[in-house]
BAMI-174890 format. One record per residue (C-alpha): z, y, x; residue in one letter; residue number from 1. Coordinates in nm, 2 decimals. Example, Ala and Ser with C-alpha at 12.3 -4.5 7.8 and 13.67 -1.06 7.14 Angstrom:
<nodes>
<node><z>0.78</z><y>-0.45</y><x>1.23</x><r>A</r><k>1</k></node>
<node><z>0.71</z><y>-0.11</y><x>1.37</x><r>S</r><k>2</k></node>
</nodes>
This chain:
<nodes>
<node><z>0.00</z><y>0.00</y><x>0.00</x><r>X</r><k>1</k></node>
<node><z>0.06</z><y>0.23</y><x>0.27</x><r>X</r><k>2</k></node>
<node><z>-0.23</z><y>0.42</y><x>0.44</x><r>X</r><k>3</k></node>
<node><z>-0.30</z><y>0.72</y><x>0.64</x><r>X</r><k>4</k></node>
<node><z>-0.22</z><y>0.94</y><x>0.41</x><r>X</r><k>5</k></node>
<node><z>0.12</z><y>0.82</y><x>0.29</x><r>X</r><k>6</k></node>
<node><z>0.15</z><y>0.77</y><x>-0.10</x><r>X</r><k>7</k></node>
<node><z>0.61</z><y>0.84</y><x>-0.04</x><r>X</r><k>8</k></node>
<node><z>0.53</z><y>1.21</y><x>0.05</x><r>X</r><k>9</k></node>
<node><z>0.23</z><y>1.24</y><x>-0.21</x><r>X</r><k>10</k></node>
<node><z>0.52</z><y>1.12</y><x>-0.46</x><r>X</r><k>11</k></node>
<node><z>0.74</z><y>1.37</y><x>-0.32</x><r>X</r><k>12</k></node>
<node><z>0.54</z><y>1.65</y><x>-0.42</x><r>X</r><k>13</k></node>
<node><z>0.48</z><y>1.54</y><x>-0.78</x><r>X</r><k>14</k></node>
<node><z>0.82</z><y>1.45</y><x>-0.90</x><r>X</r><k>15</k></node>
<node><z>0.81</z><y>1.84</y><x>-0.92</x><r>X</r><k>16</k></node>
<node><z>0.68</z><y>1.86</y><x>-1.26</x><r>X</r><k>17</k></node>
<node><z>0.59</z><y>1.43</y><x>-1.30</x><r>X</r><k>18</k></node>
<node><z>0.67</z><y>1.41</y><x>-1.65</x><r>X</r><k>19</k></node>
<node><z>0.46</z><y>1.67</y><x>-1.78</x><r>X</r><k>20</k></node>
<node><z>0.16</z><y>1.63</y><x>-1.55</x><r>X</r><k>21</k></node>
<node><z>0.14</z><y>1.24</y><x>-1.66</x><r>X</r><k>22</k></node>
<node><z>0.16</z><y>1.32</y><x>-2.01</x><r>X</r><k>23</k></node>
<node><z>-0.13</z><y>1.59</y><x>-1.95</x><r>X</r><k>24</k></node>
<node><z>-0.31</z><y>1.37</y><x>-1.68</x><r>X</r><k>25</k></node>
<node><z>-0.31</z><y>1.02</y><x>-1.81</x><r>X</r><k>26</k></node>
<node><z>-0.43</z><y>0.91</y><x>-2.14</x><r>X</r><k>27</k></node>
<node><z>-0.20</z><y>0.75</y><x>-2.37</x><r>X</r><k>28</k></node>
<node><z>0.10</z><y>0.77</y><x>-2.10</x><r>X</r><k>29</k></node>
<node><z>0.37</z><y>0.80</y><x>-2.39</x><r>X</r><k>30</k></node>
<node><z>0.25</z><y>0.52</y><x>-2.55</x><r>X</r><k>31</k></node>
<node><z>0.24</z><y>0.29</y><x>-2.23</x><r>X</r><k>32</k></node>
<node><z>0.59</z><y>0.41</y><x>-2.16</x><r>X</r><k>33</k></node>
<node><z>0.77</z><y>0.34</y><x>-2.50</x><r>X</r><k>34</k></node>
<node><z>0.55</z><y>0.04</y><x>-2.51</x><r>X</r><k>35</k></node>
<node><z>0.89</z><y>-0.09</y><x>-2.28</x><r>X</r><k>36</k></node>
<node><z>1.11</z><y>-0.03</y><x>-2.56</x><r>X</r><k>37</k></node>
<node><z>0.92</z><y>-0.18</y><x>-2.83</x><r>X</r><k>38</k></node>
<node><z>0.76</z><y>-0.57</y><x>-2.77</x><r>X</r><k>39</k></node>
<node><z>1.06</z><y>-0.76</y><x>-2.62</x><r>X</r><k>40</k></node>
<node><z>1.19</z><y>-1.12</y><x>-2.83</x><r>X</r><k>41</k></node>
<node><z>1.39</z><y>-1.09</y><x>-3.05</x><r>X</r><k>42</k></node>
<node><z>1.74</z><y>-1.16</y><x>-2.90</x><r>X</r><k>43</k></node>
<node><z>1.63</z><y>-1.09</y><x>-2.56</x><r>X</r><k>44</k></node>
<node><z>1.94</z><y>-0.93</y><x>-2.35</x><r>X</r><k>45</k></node>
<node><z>1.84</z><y>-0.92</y><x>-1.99</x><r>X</r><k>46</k></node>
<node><z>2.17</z><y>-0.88</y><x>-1.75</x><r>X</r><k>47</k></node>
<node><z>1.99</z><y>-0.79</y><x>-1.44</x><r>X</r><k>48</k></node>
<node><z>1.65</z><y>-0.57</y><x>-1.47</x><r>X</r><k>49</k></node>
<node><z>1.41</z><y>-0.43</y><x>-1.13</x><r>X</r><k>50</k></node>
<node><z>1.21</z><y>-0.13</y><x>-1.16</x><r>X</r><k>51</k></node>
<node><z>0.94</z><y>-0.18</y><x>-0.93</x><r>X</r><k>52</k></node>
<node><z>0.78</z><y>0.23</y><x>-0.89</x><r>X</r><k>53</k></node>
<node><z>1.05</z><y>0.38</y><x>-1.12</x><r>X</r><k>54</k></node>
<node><z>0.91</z><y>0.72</y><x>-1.04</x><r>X</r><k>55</k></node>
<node><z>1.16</z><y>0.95</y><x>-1.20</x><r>X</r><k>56</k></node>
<node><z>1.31</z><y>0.68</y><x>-1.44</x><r>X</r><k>57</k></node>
<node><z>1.09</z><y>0.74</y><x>-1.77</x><r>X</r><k>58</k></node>
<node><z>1.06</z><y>0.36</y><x>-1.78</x><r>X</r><k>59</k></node>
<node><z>1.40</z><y>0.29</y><x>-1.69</x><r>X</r><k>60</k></node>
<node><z>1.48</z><y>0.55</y><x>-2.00</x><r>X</r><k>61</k></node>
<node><z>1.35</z><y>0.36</y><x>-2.21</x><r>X</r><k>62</k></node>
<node><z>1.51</z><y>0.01</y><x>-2.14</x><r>X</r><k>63</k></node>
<node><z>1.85</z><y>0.20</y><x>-2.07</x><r>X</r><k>64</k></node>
<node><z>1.85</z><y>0.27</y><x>-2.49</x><r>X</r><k>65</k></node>
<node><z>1.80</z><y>-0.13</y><x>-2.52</x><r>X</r><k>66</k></node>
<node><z>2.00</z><y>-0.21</y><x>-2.29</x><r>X</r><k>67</k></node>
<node><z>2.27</z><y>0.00</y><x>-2.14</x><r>X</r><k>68</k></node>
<node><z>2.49</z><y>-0.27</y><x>-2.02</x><r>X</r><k>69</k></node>
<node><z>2.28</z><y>-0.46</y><x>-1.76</x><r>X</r><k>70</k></node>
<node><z>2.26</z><y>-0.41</y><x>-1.39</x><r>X</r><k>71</k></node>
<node><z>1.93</z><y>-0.19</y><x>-1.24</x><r>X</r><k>72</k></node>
<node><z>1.74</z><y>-0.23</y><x>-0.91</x><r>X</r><k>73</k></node>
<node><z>1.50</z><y>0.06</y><x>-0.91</x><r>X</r><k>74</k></node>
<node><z>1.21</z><y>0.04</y><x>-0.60</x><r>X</r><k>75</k></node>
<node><z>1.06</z><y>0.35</y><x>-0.53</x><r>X</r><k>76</k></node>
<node><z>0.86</z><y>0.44</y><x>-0.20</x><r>X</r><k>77</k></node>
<node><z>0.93</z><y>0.83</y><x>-0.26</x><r>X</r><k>78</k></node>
<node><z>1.31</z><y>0.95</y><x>-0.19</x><r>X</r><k>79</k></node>
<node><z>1.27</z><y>1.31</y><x>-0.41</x><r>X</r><k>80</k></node>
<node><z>1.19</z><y>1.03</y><x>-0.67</x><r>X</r><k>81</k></node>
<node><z>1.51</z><y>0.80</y><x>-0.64</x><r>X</r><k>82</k></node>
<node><z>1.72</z><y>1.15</y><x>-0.61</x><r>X</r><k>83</k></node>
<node><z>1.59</z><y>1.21</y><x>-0.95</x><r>X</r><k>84</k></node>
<node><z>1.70</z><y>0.90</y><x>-1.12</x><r>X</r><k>85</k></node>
<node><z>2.01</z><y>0.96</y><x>-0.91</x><r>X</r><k>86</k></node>
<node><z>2.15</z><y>1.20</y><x>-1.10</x><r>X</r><k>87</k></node>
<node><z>2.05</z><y>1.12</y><x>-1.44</x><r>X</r><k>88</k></node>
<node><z>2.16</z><y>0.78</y><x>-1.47</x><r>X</r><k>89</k></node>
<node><z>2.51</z><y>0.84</y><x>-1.29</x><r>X</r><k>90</k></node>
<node><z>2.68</z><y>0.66</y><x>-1.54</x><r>X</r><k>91</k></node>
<node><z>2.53</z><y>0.35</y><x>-1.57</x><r>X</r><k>92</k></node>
<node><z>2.50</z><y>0.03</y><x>-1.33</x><r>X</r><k>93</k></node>
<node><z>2.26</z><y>0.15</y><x>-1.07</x><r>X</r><k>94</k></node>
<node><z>2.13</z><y>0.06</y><x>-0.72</x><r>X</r><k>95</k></node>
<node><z>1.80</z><y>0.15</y><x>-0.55</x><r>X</r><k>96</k></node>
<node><z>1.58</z><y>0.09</y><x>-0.25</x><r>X</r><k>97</k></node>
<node><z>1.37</z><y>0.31</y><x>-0.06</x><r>X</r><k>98</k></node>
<node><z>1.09</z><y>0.09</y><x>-0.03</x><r>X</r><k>99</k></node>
<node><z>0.74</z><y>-0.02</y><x>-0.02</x><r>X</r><k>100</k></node>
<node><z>0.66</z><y>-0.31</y><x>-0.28</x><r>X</r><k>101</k></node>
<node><z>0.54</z><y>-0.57</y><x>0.05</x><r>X</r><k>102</k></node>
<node><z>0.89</z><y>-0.47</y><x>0.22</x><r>X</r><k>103</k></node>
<node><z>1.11</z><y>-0.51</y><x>-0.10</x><r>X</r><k>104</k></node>
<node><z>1.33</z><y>-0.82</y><x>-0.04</x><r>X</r><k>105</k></node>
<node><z>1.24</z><y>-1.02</y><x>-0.38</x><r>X</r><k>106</k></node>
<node><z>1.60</z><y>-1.28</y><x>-0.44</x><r>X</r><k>107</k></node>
<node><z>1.53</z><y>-1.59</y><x>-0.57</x><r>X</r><k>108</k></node>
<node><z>1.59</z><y>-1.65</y><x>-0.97</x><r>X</r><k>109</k></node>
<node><z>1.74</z><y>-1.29</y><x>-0.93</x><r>X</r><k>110</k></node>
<node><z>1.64</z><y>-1.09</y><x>-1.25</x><r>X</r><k>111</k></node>
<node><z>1.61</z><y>-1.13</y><x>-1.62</x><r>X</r><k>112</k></node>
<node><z>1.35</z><y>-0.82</y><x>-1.61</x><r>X</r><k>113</k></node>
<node><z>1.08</z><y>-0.70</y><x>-1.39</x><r>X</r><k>114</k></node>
<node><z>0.90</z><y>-0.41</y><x>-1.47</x><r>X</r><k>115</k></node>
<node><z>0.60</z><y>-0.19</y><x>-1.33</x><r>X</r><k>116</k></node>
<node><z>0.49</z><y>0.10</y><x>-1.50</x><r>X</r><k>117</k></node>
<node><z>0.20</z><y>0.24</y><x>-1.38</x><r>X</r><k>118</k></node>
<node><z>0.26</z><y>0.14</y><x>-1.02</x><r>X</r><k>119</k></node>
<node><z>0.12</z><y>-0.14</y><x>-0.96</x><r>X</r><k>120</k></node>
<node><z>-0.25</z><y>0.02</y><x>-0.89</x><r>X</r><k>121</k></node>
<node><z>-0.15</z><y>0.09</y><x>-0.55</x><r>X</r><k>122</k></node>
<node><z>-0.20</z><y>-0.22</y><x>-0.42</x><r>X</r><k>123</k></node>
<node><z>-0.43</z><y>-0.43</y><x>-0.28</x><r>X</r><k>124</k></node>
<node><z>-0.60</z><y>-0.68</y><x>-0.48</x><r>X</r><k>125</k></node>
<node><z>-0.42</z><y>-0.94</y><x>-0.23</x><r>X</r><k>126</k></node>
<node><z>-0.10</z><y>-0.73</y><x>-0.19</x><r>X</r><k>127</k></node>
<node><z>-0.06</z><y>-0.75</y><x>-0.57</x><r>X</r><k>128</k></node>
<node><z>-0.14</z><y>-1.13</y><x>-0.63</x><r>X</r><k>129</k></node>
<node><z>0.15</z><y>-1.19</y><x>-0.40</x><r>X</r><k>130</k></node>
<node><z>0.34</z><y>-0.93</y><x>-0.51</x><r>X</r><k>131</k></node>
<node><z>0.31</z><y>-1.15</y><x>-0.88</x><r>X</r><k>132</k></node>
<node><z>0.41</z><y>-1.48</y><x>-0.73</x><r>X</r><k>133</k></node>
<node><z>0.73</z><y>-1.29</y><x>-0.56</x><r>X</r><k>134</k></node>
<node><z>0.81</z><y>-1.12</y><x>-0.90</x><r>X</r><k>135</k></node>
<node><z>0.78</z><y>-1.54</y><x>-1.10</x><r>X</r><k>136</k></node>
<node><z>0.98</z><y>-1.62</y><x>-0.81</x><r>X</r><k>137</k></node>
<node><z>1.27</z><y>-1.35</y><x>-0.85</x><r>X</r><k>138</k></node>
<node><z>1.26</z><y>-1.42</y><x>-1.26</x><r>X</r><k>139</k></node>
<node><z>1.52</z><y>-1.64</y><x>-1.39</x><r>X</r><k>140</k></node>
<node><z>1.41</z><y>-1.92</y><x>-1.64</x><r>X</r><k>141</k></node>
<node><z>1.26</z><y>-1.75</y><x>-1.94</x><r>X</r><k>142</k></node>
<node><z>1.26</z><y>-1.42</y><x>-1.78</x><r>X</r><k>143</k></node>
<node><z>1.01</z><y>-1.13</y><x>-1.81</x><r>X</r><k>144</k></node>
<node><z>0.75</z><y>-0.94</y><x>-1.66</x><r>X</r><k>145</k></node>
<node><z>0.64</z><y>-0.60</y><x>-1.84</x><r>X</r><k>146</k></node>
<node><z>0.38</z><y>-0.40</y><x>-1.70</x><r>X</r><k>147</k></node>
<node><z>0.15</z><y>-0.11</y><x>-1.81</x><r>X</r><k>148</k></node>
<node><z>-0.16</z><y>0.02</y><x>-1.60</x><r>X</r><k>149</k></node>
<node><z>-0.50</z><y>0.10</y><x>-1.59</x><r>X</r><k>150</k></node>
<node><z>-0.67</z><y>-0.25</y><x>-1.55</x><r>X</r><k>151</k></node>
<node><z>-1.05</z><y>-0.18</y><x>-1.48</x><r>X</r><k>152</k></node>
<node><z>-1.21</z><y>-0.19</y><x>-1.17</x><r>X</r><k>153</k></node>
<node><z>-1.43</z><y>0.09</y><x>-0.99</x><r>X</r><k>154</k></node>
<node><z>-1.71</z><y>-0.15</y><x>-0.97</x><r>X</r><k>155</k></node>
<node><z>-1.70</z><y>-0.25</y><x>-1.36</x><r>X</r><k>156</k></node>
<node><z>-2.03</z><y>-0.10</y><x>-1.55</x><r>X</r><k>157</k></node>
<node><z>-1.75</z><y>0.05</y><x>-1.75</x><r>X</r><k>158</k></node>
<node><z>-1.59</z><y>0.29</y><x>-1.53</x><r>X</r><k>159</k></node>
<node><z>-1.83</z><y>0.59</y><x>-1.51</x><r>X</r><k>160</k></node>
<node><z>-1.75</z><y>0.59</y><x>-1.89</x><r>X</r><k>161</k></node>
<node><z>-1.40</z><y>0.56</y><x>-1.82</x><r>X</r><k>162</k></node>
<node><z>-1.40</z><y>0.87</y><x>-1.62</x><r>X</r><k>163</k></node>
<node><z>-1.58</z><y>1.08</y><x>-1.79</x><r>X</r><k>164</k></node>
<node><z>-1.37</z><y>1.05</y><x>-2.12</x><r>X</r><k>165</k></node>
<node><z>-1.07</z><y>1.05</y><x>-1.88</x><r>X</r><k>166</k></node>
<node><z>-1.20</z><y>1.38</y><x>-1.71</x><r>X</r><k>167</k></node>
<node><z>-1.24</z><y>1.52</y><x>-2.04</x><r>X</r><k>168</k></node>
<node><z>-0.84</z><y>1.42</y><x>-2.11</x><r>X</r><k>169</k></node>
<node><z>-0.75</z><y>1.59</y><x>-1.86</x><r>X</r><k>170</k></node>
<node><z>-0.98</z><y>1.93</y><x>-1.86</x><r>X</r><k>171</k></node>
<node><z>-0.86</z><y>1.97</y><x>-2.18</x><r>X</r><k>172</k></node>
<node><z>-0.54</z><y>2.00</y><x>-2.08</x><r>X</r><k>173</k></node>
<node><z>-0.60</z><y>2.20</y><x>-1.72</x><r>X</r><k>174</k></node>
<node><z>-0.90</z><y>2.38</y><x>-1.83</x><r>X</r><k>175</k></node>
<node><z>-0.99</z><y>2.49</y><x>-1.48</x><r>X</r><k>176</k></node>
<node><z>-1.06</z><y>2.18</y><x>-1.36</x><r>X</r><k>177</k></node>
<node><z>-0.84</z><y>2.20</y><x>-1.05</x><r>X</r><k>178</k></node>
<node><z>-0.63</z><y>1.93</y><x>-1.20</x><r>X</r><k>179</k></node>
<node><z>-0.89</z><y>1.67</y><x>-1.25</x><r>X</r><k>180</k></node>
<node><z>-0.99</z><y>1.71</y><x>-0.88</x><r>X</r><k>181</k></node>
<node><z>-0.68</z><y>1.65</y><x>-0.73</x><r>X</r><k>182</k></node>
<node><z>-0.65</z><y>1.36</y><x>-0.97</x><r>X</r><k>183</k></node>
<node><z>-0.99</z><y>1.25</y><x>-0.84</x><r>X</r><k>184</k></node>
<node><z>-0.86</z><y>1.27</y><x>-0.50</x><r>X</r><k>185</k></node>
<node><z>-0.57</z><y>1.06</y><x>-0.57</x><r>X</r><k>186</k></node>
<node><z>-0.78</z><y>0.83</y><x>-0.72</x><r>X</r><k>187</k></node>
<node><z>-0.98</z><y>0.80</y><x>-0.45</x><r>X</r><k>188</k></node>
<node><z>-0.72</z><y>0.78</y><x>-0.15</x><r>X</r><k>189</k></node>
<node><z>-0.46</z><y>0.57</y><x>-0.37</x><r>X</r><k>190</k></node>
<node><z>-0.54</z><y>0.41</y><x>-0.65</x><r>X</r><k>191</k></node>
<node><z>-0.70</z><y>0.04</y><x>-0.68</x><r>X</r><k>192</k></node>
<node><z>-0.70</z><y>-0.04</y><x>-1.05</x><r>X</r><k>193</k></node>
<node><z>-0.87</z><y>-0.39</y><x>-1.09</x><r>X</r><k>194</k></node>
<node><z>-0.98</z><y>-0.56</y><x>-1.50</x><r>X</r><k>195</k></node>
<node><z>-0.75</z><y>-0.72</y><x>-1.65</x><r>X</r><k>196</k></node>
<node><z>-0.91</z><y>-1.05</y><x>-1.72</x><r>X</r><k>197</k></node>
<node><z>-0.88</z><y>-1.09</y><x>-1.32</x><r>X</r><k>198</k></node>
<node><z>-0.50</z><y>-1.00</y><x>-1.34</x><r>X</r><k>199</k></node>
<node><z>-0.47</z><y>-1.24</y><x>-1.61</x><r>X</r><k>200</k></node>
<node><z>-0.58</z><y>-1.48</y><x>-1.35</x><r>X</r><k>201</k></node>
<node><z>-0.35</z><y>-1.38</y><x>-1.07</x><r>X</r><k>202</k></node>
<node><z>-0.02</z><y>-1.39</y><x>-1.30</x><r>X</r><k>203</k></node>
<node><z>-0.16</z><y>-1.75</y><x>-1.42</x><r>X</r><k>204</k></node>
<node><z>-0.18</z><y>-1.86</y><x>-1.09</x><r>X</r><k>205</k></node>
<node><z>0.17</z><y>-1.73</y><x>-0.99</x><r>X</r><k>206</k></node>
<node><z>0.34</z><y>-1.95</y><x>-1.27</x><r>X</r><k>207</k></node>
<node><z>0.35</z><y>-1.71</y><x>-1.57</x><r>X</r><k>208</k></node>
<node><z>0.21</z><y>-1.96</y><x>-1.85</x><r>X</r><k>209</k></node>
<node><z>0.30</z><y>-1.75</y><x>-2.16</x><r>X</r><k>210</k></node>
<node><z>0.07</z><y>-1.36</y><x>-2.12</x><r>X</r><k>211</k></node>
<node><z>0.08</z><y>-1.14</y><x>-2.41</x><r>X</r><k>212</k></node>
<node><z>-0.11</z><y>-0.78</y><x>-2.43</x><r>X</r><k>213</k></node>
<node><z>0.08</z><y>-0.62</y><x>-2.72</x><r>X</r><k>214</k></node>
<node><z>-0.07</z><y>-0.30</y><x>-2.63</x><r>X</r><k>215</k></node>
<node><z>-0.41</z><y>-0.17</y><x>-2.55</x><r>X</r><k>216</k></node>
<node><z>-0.65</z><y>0.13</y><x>-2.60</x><r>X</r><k>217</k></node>
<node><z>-0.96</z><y>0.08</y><x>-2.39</x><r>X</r><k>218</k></node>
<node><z>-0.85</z><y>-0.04</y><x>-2.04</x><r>X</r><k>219</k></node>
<node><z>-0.50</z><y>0.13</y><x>-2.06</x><r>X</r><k>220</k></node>
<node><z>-0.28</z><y>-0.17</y><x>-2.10</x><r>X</r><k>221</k></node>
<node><z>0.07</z><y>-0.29</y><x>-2.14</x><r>X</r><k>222</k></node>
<node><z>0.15</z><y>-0.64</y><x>-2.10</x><r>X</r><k>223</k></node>
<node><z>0.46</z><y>-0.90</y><x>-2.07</x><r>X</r><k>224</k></node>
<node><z>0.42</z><y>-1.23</y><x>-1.89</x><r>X</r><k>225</k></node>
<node><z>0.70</z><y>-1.45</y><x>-1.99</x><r>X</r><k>226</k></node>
<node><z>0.82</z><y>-1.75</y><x>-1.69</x><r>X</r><k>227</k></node>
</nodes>
């Protein structure tokens, strides 16, 4: 995930102003994050939940009203970010690593819940599909993955579509366009979304046998992958 131009100090900068811009700059972001609050068994009452790229701790929000009385890891590779969730989760069972997702120590039959909300596109395509088999690893029996991204590749004959409708999103929001550049940029030096159907795959082949997309508009998607 790293690279030359380091994706922690990118971060750094936007937590600034991180929940407006991603409301403003990515399509249906409300709906992928309270998508974490709304598909979950009924009965299911995780003790031990991992954030993996909690950002500032919108997703972890969202679990918190579900379940307030389990134990957090969050994983974050930006420290402004971690700072943030810091201080607004003070009351509640907390710990968190400063870390990159390939030098995250993964426990054994660790967690009840993972989760990756819109982080997971920073990866490799290789980097993720072991990042999956440590996350079936970490689950305990029965446990959960959830996990919301754009899952469409740059080279699928749908993504000049894709961007154009997402450009639109976002010039109508930042109408001089000086948003949607920078995004572009970040795109471009960061981001490596990849389809679904070949994520499917990946989590298949790590042990998840029971994959569920309970939400999806176009190739935003949320998704839970039970072990």
């Amino acid at each position: 995930m790293k690279n030359d131009k380091n994706i922690a100090l990118e971060f750094n900068e936007f937590s600034k102003n991180y929940t407006n811009d991603m409301i403003r700059c990515v399509p249906r972001y409300l709906d992928l994050v309270s998508s974490f609050g709304k598909y979950f068994p009924a009965g299911f009452k995780p003790e031990k939940i991992l954030d993996l790229g909690c950002g500032n701790g919108n997703t972890t929000a969202q679990l918190l009203a579900q379940f307030p009385d389990a134990a957090y890891t969050l994983v974050d590779a930006s420290k402004e970010m971690l700072e943030i969730c810091r201080n607004q989760f003070q009351d509640f069972d907390m710990s968190y690593s400063n870390s990159y997702f390939e030098e995250f120590q993964f426990e054994h039959n660790q967690y009840d819940l993972i989760t990756a909300g819109l982080s997971l596109h920073h990866c490799r395509n290789k980097e993720r599909q072991i990042v999956f088999s440590k996350i079936h690893s970490s689950l305990r029996e029965s446990g959960i993955f959830a996990y919301s991204d754009l899952m469409i590749s740059k080279t699928n004959p749908d993504h000049p579509a894709l961007l154009q409708e997402w450009g639109a999103y976002v010039n109508s929001n930042f109408p001089d366009g000086e948003k949607w550049a920078w995004v572009m940029d970040h795109y471009a030096t960061f981001d490596n979304p990849t389809d679904y159907k070949l994520q499917l795959k990946w989590l298949n082949n790590a042990g998840f046998s029971s994959i569920e997309i309970p939400f999806r508009d176009g190739y935003w998607i949320y998704l839970q992958a039970e072990k």
